[in-house]
SEKOLNU-454394 format. One record per residue: residue number from 1; x, y, z of N, C-alpha, C in turn. Coordinates in pm, 1 decimal. Example, Ala and Ser with C-alpha at 12.3 -4.5 7.8 and 13.67 -1.06 7.14 Angstrom:
REM residues 2
- 1 | 1319.0 | -569.0 | 780.0 | 1230.0 | -450.0 | 780.0 | 1320.0 | -330.0 | 780.0
- 2 | 1285.0 | -225.0 | 708.0 | 1367.0 | -106.0 | 714.0 | 1290.0 | 3.0 | 787.0
This chain:
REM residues 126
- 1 | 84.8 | -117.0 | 0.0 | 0.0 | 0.0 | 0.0 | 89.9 | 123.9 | 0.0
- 2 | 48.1 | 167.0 | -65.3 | 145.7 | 335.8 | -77.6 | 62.4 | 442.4 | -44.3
- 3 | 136.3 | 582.0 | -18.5 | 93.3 | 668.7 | 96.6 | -1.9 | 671.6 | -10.8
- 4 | -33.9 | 723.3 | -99.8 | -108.0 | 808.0 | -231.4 | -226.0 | 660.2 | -185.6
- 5 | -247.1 | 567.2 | -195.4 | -384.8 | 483.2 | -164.1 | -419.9 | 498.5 | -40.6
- 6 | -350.0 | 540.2 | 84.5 | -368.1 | 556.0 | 227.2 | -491.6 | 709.3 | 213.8
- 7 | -374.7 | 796.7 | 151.4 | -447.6 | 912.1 | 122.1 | -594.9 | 924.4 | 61.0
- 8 | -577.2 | 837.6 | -76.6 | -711.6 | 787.9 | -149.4 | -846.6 | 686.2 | -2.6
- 9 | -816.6 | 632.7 | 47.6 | -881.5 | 527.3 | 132.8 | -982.9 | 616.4 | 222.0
- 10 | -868.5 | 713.3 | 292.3 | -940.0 | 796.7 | 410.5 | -1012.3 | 891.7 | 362.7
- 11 | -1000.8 | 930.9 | 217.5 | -1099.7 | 1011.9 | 132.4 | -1209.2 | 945.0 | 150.6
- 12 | -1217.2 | 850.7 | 83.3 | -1306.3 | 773.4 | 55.9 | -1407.2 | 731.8 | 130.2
- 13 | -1358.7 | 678.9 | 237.6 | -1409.2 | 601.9 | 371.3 | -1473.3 | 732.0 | 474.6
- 14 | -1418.6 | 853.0 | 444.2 | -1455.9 | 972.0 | 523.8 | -1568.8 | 970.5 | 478.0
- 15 | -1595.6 | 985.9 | 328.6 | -1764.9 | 1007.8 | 312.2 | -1814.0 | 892.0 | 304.5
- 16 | -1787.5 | 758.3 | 236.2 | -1850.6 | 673.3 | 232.4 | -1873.2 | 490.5 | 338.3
- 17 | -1822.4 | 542.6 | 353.9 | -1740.4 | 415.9 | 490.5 | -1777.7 | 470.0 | 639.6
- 18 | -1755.7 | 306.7 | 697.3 | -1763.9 | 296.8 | 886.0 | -1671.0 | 263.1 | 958.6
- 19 | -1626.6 | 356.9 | 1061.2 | -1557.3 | 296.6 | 1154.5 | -1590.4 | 233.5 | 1279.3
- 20 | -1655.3 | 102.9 | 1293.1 | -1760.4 | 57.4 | 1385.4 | -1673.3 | -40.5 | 1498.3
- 21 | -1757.6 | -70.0 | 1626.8 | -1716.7 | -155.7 | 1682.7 | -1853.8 | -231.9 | 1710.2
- 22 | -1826.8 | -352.7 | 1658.9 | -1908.1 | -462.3 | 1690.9 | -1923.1 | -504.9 | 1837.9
- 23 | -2078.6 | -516.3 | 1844.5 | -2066.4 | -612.6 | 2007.9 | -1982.5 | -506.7 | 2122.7
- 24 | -1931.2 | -427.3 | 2106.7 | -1858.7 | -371.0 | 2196.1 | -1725.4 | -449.9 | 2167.3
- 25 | -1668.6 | -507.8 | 2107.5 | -1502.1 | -556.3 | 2090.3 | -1466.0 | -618.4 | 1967.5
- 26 | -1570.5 | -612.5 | 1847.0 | -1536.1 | -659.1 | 1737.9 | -1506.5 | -538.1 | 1632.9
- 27 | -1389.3 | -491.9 | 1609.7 | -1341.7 | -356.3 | 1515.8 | -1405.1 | -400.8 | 1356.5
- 28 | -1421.7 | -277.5 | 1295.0 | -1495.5 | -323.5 | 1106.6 | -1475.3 | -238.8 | 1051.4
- 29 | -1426.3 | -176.2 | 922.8 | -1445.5 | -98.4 | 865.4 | -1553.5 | -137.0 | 755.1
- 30 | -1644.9 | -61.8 | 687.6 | -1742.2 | -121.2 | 647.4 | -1758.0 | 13.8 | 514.7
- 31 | -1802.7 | -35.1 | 403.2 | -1813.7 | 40.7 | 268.8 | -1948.6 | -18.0 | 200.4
- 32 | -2004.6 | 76.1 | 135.5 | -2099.1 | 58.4 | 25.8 | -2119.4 | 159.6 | -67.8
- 33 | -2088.5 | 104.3 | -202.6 | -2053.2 | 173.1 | -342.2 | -2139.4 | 111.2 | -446.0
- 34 | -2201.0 | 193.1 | -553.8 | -2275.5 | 168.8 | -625.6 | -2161.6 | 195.6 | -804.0
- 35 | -2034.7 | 197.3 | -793.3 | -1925.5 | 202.4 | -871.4 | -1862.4 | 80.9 | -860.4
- 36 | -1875.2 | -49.4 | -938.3 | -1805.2 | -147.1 | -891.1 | -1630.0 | -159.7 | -897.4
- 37 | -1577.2 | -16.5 | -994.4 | -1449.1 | 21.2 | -1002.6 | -1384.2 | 49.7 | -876.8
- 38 | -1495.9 | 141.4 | -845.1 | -1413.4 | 232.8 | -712.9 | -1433.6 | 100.9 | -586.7
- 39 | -1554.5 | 41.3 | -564.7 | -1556.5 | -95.1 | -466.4 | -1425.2 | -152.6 | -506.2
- 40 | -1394.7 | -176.0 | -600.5 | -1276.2 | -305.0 | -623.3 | -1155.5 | -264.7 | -598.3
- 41 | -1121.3 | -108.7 | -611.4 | -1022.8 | -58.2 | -552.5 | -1013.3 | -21.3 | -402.2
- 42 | -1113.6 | -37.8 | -295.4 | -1127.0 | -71.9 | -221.6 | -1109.6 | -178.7 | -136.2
- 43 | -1139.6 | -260.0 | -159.5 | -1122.4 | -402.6 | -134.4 | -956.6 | -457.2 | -215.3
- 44 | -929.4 | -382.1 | -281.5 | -786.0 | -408.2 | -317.6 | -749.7 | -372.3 | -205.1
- 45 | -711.7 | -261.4 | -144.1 | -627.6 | -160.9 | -54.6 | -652.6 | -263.9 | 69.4
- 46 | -835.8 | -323.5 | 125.5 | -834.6 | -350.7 | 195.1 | -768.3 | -540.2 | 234.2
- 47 | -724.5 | -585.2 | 90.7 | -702.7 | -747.5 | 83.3 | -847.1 | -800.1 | 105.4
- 48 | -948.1 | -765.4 | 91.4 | -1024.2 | -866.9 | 128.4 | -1145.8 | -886.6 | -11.8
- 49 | -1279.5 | -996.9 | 35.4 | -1345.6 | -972.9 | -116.3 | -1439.4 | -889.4 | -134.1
- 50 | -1481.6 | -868.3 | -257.3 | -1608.7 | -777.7 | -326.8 | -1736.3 | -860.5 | -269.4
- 51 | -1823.1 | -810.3 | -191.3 | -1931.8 | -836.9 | -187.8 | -2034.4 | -775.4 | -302.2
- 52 | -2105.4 | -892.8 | -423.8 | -2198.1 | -823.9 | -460.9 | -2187.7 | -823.7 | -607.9
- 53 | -2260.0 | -755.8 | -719.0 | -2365.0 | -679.2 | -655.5 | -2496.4 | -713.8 | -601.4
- 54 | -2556.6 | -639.6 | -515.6 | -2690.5 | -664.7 | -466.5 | -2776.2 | -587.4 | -583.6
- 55 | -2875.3 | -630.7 | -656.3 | -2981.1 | -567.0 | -730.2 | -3090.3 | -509.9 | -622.2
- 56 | -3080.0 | -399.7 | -682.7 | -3168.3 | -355.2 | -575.9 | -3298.3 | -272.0 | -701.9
- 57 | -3475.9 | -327.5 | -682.2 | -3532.3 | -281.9 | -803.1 | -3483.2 | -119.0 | -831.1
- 58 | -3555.8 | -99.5 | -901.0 | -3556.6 | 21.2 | -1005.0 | -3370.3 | 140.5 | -960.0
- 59 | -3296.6 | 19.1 | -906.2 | -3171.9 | 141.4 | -832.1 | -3060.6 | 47.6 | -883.2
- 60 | -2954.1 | 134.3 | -889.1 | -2800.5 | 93.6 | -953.9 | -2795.8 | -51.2 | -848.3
- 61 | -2736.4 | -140.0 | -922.2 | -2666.2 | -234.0 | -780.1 | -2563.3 | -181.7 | -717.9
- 62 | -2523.3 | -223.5 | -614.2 | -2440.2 | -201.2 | -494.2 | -2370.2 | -310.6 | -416.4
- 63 | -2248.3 | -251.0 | -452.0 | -2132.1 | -335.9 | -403.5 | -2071.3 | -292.0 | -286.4
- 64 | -2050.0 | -443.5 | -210.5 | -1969.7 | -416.4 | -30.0 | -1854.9 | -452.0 | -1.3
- 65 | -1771.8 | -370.8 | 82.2 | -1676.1 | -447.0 | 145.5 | -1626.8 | -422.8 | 266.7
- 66 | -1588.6 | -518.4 | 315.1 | -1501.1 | -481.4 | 486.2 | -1369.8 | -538.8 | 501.5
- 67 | -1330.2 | -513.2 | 680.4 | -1245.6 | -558.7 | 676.1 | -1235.5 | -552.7 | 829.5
- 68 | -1196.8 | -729.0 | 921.7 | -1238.3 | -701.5 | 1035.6 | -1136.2 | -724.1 | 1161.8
- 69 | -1123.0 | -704.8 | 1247.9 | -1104.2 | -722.0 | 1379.5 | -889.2 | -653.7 | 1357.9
- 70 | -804.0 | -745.8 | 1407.4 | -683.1 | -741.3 | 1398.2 | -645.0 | -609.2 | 1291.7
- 71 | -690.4 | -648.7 | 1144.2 | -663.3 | -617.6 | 1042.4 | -712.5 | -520.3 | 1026.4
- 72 | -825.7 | -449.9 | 1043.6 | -953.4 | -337.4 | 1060.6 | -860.5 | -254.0 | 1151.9
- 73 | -796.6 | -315.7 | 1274.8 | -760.1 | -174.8 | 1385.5 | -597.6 | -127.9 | 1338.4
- 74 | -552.3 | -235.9 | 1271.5 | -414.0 | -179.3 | 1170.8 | -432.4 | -48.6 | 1092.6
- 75 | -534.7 | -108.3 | 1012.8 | -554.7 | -21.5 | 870.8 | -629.4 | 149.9 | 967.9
- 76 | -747.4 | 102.4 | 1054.9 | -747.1 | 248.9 | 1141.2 | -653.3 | 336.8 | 1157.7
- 77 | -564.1 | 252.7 | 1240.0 | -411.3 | 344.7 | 1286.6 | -362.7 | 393.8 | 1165.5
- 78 | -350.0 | 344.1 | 1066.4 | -306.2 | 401.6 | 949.6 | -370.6 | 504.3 | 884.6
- 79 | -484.1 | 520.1 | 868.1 | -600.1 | 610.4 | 818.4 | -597.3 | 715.1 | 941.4
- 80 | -583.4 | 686.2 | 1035.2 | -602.6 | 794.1 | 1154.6 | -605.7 | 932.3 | 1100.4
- 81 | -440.2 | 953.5 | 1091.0 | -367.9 | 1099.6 | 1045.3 | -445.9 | 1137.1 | 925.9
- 82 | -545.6 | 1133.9 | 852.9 | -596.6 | 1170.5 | 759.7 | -713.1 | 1183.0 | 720.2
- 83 | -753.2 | 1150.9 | 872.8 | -897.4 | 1138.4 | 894.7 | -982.7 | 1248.0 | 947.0
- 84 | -1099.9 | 1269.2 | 953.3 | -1143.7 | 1411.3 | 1031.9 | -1174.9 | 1372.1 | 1136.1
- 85 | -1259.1 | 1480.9 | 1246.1 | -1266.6 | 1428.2 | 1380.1 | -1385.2 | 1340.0 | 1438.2
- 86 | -1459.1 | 1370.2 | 1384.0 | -1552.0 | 1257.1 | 1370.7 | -1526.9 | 1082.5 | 1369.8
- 87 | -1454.9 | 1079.3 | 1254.1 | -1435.8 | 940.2 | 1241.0 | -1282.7 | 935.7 | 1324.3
- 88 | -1218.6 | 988.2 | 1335.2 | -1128.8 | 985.8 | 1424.7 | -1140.3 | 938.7 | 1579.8
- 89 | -1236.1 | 969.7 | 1629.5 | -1283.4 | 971.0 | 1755.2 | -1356.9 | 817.4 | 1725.0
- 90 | -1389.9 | 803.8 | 1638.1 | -1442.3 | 665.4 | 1586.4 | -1321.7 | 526.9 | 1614.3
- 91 | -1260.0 | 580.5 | 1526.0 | -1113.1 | 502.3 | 1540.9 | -1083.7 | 490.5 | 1660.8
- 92 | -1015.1 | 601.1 | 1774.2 | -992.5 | 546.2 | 1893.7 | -1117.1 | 506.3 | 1969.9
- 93 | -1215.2 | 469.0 | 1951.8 | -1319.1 | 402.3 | 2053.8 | -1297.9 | 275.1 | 2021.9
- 94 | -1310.1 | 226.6 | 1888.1 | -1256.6 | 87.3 | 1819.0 | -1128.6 | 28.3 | 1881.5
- 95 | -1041.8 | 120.3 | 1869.8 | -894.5 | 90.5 | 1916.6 | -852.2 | 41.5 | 2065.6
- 96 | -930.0 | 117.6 | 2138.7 | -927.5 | 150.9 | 2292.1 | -1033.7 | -3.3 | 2353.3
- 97 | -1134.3 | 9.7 | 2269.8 | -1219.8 | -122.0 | 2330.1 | -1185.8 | -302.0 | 2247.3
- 98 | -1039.4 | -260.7 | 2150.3 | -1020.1 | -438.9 | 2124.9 | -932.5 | -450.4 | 2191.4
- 99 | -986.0 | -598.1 | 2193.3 | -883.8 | -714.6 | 2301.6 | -863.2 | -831.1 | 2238.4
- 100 | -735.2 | -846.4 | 2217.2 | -688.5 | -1006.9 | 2085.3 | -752.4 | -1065.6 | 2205.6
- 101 | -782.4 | -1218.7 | 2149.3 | -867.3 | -1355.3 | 2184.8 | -716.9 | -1415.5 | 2316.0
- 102 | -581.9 | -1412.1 | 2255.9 | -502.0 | -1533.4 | 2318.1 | -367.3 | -1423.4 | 2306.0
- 103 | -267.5 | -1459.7 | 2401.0 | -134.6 | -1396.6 | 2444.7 | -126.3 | -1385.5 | 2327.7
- 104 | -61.3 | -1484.8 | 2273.7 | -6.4 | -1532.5 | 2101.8 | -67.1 | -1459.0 | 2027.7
- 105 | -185.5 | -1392.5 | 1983.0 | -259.1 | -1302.3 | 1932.2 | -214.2 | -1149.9 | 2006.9
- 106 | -208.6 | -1162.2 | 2096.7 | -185.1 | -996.3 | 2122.3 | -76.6 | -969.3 | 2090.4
- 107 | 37.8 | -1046.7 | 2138.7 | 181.0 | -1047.3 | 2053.5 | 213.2 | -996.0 | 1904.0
- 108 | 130.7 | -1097.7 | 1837.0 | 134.6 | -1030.6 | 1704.5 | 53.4 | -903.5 | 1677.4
- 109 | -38.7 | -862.0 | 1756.8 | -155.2 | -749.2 | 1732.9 | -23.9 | -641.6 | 1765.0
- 110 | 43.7 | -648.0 | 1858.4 | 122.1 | -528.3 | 1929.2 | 245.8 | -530.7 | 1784.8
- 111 | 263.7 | -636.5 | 1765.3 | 341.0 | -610.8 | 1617.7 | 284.3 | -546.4 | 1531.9
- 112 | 170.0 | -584.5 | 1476.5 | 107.6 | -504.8 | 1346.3 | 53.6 | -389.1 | 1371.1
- 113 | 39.6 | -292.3 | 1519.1 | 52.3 | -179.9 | 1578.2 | 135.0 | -102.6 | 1508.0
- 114 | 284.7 | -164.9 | 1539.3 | 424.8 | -108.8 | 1561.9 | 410.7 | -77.5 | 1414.6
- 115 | 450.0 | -190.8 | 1306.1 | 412.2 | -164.7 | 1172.6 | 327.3 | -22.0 | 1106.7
- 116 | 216.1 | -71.6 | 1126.0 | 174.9 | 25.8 | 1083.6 | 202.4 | 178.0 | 1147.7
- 117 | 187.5 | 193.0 | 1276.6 | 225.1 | 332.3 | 1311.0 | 388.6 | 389.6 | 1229.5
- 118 | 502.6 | 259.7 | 1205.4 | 574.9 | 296.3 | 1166.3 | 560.3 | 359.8 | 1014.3
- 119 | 465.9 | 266.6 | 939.8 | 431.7 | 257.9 | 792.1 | 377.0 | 456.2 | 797.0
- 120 | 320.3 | 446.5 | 896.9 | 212.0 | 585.7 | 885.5 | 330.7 | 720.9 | 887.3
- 121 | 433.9 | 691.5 | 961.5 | 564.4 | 766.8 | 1030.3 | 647.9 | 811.5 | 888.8
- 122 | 682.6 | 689.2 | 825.7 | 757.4 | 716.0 | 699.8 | 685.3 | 746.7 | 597.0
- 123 | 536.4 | 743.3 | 577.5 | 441.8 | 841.7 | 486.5 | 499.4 | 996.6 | 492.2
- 124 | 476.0 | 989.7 | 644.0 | 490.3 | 1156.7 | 657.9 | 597.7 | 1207.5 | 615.7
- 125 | 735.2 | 1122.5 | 604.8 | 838.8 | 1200.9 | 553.2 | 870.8 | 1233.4 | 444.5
- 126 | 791.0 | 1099.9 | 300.4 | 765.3 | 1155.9 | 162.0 | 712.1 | 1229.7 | 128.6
């Protein structure tokens, strides 16, 4: 992922996208697009699949995608800095209320933290 799609994402997701927490501890980012171009470049950025389309009568179909828990509070931290305050404040409620399942899981969660905050660090310097 390069800064220029980070940049593109939090555009995107600012107007059209969710920064949710499930249940109280399940993180999601969540999209719905009636452009199956712009969905697919979405779901590129995010690794995960195209939901869809849903036909919906007399209306464009509409295509979904997410992306959840571990992987969802990465890509947050990353989107953070580019986000407005709204969904910002979104992000850390998500952030603040997950809890990996097992040690071995938080281990790696506190890794893909580090990552990305680093990933977000060396954006800023290009």
């Amino acid at each position: 992922m390069t800064k220029e799609d980070l940049i593109w994402l939090a555009g995107y997701l600012e107007g059209e996208g969710s920064f949710i927490l499930v249940q109280n501890k399940y993180a999601r980012i969540t999209f719905a697009s009636t452009d199956e171009d712009i969905a697919t470049r979405v779901c590129d950025i995010f690794q995960s699949n195209l939901q869809g389309p849903t036909q919906r009568m007399g209306r464009k179909p509409i295509w979904r995608g997410q992306v959840n828990g571990k992987k969802a509070i990465v890509l947050m931290l990353m989107l953070k800095p580019y986000l407005g305050v709204r969904r910002g404040k979104a992000v850390d409620k998500a952030v603040s209320a997950y809890k990996p399942r097992q040690q071995r899981s938080a281990e790696k969660f506190e890794s893909m933290i580090l990552g990305a905050l680093t990933f977000s660090a060396e954006c800023d310097t290009l």
